[in-house]
C-alpha positions, 0 to 999 in steps of 0.5 A: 473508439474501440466497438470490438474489444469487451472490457471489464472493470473490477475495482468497486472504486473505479466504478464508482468514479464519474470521470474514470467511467467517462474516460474509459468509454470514450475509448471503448464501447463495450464495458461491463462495470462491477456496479454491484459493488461485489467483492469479487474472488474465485468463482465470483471472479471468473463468472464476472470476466467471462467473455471479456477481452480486457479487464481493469483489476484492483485488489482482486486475486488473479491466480493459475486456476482463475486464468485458466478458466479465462482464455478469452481475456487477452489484457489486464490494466492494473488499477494501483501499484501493487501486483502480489495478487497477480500470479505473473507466471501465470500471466506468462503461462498463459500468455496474458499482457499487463499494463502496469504503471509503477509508482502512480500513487507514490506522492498519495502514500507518502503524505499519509506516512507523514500524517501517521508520524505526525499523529502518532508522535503528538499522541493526536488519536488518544487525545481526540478520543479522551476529549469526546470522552470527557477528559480535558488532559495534555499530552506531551508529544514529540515533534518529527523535526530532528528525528532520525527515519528508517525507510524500509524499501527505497522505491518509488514512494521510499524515494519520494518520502525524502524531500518530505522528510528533508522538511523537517530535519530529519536523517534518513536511512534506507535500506533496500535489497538494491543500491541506490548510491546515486540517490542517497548521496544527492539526498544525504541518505545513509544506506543501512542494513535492516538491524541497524536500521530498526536498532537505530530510527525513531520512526520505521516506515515499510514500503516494500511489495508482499513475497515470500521474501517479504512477509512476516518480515517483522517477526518478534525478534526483529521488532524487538531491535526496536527503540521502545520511544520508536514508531513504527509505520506500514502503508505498504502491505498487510502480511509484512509484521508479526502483528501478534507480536507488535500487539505485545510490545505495544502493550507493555510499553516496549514501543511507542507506537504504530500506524497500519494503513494495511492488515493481514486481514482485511477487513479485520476480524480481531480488534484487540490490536485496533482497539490499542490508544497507540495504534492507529489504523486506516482502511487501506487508504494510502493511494486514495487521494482524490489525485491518485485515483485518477493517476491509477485510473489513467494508468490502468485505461492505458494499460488496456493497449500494453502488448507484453507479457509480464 
């Protein structure tokens, strides 16, 4: 057991979880755990991890001005695949080590991608919602069997999607900054460019990380490619379509649907989107799984030994 090295754990869901917390002190003795439940950024941030040498980060923002006022804080292990909120130059800079382990999470995300789908298609939410109100109608539906399907990023979870959508017939297009020939010619995927891609699928879901490169990367014009029976998917990142303009084409019909498991804001001030029957929203729940919190917290436990800079 380490008895010299301080650590400290941000993530509110990591603190709250037993076997995490038993794992993670059966290594080191010396752990500061965000019992409080603080939504910690900023100054809030920095109070919090001051005099640690490690720390276990979540969702929280880790910027230039944040890491300087840490020079103690020598390692972060990442809880969760995503890293938009880690200022890796920064890290660099300051000569910081991260342990991050890549696609963890993957299999967590891609059964809610296919739940998204599922419900969306068989009209599931808007039909709940008119039972409990009173209202005894059917809905027709479509099924996802046969639907053609356009994976936005062909990563970890955009790869592990395939097998599943394979399930049910469907033909899968990916397009990605990256080839994958290998890949897509052992599965039958077809390699597509963006427009094509969105001109083309029944359902488009994104899986790709939030930058510059990436966000608004669905703005009107690109979301108006879209077929109006289309679906379109976001359990990656909010910040990536113009949710302004999706709320339009939602409301006059010009596409079928939409689930988001993430929002530019969030928790969300502005309703009227989520108050829209064919758009279906989750509270960021996507490598929620009971598996994948332990796989995430493992990796993060792990990547308190990693010895390299970003």
């Amino acid at each position: 057991m380490n008895t010299e090295d301080r650590v400290a754990v941000c993530s509110r869901s990591f603190s709250k979880n037993p076997m995490l917390r038993e794992e993670l002190l059966s290594r080191y003795a010396r752990v500061t755990f965000n019992d409080a439940g603080e939504q910690l950024e900023g100054a809030g941030l920095v109070r919090f991890l001051i005099g640690h040498d490690k720390a276990i980060t979540a969702l929280e923002t880790l910027t230039e001005e944040v890491l300087r006022e840490l020079p103690q804080l020598k390692v972060i292990g990442k809880y969760g695949v995503g890293l938009d909120m880690i200022d890796r130059e920064a890290m660099r800079k300051f000569g910081k080590s991260l342990g991050w382990t890549a696609g963890v999470n993957r299999r967590s995300v891609s059964e809610l991608v296919i739940a998204f789908a599922l419900a969306l298609l068989r009209h599931i939410p808007a039909s709940n919602k008119e039972v409990l109100s009173g209202t005894w109608r059917q809905h027709v539906g479509r099924q996802l069997t046969g639907k053609t399907v356009g994976i936005v990023g062909c990563g970890h979870i955009g790869k592990d999607l395939v097998p599943l959508l394979r399930a049910f017939d469907c033909w899968v297009m990916a397009n990605d900054i990256l080839d994958f020939p290998d890949f897509y010619e052992r599965n039958s995927v077809e390699a597509a460019s963006l427009d094509h891609l969105l001109a083309h699928a029944d359902i488009v879901t994104l899986h790709v990380p939030l930058d510059e490169t990436t966000r608004g990367m669905l703005d009107a014009r690109r979301l108006a490619r879209m077929k109006s029976s289309a679906i379109l998917i976001n359990c990656a990142r909010g910040g990536l379509v113009d949710e302004d303009a999706l709320g339009e084409m939602l409301r006059e019909g010009k596409l079928a649907g939409a689930g988001f498991d993430v929002l530019a804001d969030e928790p969300p001030r502005d309703l009227r989107l989520l108050e829209m029957p064919n758009f279906l929203v989750t509270p960021h729940i996507g490598g929620s799984s009971y598996e994948a919190v332990l796989a995430m917290g493992r990796a993060a436990i792990d990547g308190l030994d990693c010895h390299s800079i970003p």
